[in-house]
C-alpha positions as CSV (number, residue, x, y, z in Angstrom):
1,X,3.0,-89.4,22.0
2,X,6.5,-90.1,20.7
3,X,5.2,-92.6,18.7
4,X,2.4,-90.5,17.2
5,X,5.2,-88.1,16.5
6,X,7.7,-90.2,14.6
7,X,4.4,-91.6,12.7
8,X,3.8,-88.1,11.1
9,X,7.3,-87.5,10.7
10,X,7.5,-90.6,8.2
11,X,4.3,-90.1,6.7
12,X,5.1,-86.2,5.6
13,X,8.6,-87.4,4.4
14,X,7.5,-90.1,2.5
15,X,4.7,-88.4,1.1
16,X,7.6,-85.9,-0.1
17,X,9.5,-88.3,-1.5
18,X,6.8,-89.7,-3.9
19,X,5.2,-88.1,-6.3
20,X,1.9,-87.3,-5.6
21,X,-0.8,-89.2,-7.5
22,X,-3.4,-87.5,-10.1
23,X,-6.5,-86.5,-8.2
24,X,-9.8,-88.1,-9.9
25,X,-11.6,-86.8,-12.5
26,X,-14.2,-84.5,-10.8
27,X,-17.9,-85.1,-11.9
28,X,-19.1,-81.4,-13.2
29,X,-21.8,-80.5,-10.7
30,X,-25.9,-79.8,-12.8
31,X,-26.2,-76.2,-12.3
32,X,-28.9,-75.1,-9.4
33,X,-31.6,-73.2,-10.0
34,X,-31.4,-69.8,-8.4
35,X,-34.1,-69.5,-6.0
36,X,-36.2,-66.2,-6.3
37,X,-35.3,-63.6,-4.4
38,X,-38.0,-61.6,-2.2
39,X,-37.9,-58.3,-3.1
40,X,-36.1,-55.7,-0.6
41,X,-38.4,-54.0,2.3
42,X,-39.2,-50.2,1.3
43,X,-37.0,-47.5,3.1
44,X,-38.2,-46.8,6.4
45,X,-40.1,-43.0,6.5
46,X,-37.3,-40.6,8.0
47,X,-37.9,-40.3,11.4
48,X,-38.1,-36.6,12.1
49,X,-36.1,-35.7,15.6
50,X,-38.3,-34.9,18.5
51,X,-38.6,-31.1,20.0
52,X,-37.0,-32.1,23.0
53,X,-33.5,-32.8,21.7
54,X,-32.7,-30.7,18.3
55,X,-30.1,-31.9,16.7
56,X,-26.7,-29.2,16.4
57,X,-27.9,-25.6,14.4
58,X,-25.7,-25.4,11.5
59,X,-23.1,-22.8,11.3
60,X,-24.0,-19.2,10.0
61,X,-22.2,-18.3,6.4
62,X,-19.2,-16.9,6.5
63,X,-19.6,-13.3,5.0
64,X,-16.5,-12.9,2.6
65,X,-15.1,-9.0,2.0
66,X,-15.3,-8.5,-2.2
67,X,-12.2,-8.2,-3.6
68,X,-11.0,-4.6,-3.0
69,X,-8.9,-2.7,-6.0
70,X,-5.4,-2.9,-6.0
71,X,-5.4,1.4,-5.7
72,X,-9.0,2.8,-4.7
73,X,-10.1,5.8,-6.9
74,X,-9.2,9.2,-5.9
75,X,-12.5,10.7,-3.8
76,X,-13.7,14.1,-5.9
77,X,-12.8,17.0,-3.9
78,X,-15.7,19.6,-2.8
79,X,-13.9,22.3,-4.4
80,X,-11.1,22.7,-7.0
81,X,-9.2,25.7,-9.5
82,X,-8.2,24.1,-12.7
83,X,-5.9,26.0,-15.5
84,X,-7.7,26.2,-18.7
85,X,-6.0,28.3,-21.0
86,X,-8.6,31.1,-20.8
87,X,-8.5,31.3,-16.8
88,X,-9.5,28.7,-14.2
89,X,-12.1,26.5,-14.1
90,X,-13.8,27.0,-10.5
91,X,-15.5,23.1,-9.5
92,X,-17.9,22.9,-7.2
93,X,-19.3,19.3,-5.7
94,X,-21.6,19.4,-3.1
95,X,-23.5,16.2,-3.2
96,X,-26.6,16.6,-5.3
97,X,-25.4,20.7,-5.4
98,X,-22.8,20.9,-8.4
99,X,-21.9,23.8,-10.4
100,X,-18.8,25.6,-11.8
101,X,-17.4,28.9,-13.6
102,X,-15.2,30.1,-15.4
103,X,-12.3,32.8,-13.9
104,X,-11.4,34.3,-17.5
105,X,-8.0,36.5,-17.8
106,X,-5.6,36.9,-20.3
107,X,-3.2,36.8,-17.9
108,X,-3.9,34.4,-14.8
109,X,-2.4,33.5,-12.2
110,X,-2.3,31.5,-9.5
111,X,-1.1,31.7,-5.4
112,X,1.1,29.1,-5.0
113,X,0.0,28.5,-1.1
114,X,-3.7,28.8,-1.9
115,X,-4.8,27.8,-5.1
116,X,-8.2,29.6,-4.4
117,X,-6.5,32.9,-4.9
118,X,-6.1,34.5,-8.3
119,X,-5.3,37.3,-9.9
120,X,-7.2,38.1,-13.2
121,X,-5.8,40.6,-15.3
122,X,-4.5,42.8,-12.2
123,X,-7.6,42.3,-10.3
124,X,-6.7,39.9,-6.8
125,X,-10.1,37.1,-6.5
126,X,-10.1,34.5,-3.4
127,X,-12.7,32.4,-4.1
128,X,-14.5,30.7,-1.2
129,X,-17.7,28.3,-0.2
130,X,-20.2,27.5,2.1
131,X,-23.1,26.0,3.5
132,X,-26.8,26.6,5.0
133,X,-25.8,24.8,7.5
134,X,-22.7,26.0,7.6
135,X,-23.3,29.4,8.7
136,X,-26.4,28.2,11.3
137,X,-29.3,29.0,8.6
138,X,-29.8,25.5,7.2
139,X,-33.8,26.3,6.3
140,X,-32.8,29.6,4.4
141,X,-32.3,29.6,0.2
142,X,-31.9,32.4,-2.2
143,X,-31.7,36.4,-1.0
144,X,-32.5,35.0,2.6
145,X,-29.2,32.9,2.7
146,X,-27.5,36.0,1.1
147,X,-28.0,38.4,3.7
148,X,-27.6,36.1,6.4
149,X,-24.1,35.0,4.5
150,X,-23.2,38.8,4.2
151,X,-23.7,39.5,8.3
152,X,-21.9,36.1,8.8
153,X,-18.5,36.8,7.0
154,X,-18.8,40.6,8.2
155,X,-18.8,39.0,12.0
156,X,-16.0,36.2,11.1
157,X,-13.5,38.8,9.1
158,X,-14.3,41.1,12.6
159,X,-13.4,38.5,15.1
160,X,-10.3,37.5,12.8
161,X,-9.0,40.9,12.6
162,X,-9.9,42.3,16.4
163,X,-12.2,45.2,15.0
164,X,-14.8,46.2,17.9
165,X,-16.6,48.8,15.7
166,X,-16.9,47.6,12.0
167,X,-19.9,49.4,10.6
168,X,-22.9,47.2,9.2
169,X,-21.9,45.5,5.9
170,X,-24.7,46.8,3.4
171,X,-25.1,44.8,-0.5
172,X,-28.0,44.4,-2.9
173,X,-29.5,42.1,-5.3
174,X,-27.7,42.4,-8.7
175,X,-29.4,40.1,-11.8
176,X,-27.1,38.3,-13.9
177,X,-29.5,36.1,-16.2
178,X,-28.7,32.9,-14.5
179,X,-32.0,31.6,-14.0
180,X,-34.2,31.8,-11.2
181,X,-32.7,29.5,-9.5
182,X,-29.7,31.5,-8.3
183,X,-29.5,33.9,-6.9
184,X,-26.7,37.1,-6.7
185,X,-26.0,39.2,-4.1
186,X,-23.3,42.5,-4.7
187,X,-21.9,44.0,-1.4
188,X,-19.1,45.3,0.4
189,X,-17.2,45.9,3.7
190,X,-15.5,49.2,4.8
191,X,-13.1,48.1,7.4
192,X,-12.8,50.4,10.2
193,X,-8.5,50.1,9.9
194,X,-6.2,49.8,7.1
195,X,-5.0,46.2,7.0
196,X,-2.6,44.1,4.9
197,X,-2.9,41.4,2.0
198,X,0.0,40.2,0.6
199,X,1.9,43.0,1.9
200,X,-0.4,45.5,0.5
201,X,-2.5,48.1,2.7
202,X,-5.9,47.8,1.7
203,X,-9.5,49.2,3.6
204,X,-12.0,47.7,1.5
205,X,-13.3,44.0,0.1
206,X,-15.9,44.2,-2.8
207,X,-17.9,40.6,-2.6
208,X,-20.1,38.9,-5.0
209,X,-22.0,35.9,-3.5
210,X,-24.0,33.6,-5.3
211,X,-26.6,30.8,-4.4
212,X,-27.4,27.9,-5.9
213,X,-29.7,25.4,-3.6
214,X,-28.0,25.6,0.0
215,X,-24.7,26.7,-0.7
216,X,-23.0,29.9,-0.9
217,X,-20.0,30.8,-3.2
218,X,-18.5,34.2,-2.8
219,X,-15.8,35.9,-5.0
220,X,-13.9,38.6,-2.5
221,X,-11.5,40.7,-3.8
222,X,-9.6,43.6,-1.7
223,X,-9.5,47.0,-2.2
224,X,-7.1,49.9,-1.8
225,X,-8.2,53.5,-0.8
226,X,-7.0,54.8,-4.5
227,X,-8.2,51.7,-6.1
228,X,-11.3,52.2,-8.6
229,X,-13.9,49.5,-7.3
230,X,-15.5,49.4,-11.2
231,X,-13.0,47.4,-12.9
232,X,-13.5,44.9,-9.8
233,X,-17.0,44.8,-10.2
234,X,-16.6,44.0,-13.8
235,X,-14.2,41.3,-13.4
236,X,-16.4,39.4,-10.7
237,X,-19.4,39.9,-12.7
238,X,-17.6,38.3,-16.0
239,X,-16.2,35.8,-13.8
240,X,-20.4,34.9,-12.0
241,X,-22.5,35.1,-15.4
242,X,-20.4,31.6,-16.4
243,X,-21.8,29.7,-13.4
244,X,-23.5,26.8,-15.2
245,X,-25.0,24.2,-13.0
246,X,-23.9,20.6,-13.7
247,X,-26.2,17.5,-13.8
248,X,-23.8,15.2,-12.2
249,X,-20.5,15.0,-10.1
250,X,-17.6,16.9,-12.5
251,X,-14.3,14.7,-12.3
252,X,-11.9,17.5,-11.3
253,X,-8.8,15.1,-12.5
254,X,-10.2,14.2,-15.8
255,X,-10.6,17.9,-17.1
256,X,-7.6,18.6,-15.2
257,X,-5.8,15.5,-17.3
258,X,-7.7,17.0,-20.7
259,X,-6.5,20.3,-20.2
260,X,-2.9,19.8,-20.0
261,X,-3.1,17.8,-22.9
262,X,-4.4,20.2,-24.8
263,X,-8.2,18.3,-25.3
264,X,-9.8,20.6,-23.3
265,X,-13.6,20.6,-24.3
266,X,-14.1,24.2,-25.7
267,X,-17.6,25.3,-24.2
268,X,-15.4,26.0,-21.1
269,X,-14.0,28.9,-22.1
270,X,-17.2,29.2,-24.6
271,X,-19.1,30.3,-21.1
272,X,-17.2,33.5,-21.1
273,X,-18.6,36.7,-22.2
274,X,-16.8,39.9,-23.5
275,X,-14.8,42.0,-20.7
């Protein structure tokens, strides 16, 4: 083995120590004809999975929430008073139900803590609404929901006040030329006590009630035992013959933002008649 050893050693130095001959010339080899090649087998037919062991359901969509605006719009409010110049604009949105009308004065004004309180030219207004349903008649329409509205506000203003013995409130029909579609109802309440509004002793409230579809607005306005109930009537009535029904929704912010800059549309105030 040592021998074998010191053999290799001497061959691998020597074979460092010369230079290493030129290789021979190598013969260039005849190319070789390719042999043909057998054309691949066709795909095997996809091998549906048996019934017994479906493969994993893939997972439901994730639903993702649209993109919400950075500041929602404002949500139209059922009911609104707007300034106009001539008065206030009374807005009324009550889904497919919307009207409005005109609250003229020369001199309005407005309750600070209610805005649905008014005084027009002298004359005190509170404006308020309801519904059919509202009131437990949700079938009745027109003169029907009148009268029952009438008995209705007679009980509530009775159980707000404590009065045991408030005599029937009485009313009738009044035409205004709105259409048959609304309908107007004129009536009044005697109370059976002097009470206060606004610090002012009053006995009486003069209503006018309108119709339109299932709701109900009313114009009250309180009486004092001296107080002439014609120039009352006369304002309310003004105030009613503008109702004009609207075919849409009425953006209570836009005409609001209109009539402080001065662009109110003018058919507003148009609406009014002569005092």
């Amino acid at each position: 083995m040592k021998g074998s050893r010191r053999y290799l050693f001497l061959l691998l130095a020597t074979a460092c120590a010369r230079p290493t001959a030129a290789p021979p010339p190598v013969a260039p080899v005849p190319p070789v004809a390719a042999a043909p090649v057998a054309p691949l087998p066709a795909a095997p037919a996809p091998v549906e999975p048996a019934a017994s062991a479906p493969g994993p359901a893939a997972p439901p969509p994730v639903a993702l929430s649209a993109p919400q605006p950075a500041h929602p719009p404002l949500a139209l409010p059922p009911s609104a008073t707007i300034f106009i110049g001539c008065g206030f604009l009374r807005v009324e949105n009550h889904g497919s139900t919307t009207f409005s009308l005109v609250l003229p004065a020369a001199k309005p004004m407005q309750a600070k803590d209610n805005p649905s309180v008014v005084l027009l030219d002298g004359v005190l207004i509170q404006a308020a609404v309801t519904s059919a349903a509202e009131i437990g008649a949700p079938a009745l329409r027109g003169q029907d929901l009148l009268r029952h509205q009438m008995s209705w506000e007679a009980d509530r203003m009775a159980m707000r006040k404590g009065w045991k013995n408030l005599p029937p409130p009485s009313g009738q029909p009044i035409e205004l030329g709105l259409g048959r579609d609304i309908k107007i109802w004129f009536w009044g309440l005697d109370a059976p006590e002097p009470f206060e509004v606004d610090g002012v002793k009053v006995n009486r409230v003069a209503y006018l009630s309108a119709a339109v579809d299932d709701v109900v607005l009313t114009l009250a306005s309180p009486i004092r035992p001296e107080d002439d109930p014609d120039p009352v009537a006369r304002v309310m009535s003004r105030a009613m013959r503008s109702l004009r029904r609207s075919p849409s929704p009425i953006d209570v912010f836009a005409v609001q933002e209109t009539a402080m800059a001065g662009k109110l549309d003018p058919a507003f105030c148009a609406r009014v008649g002569p005092s």
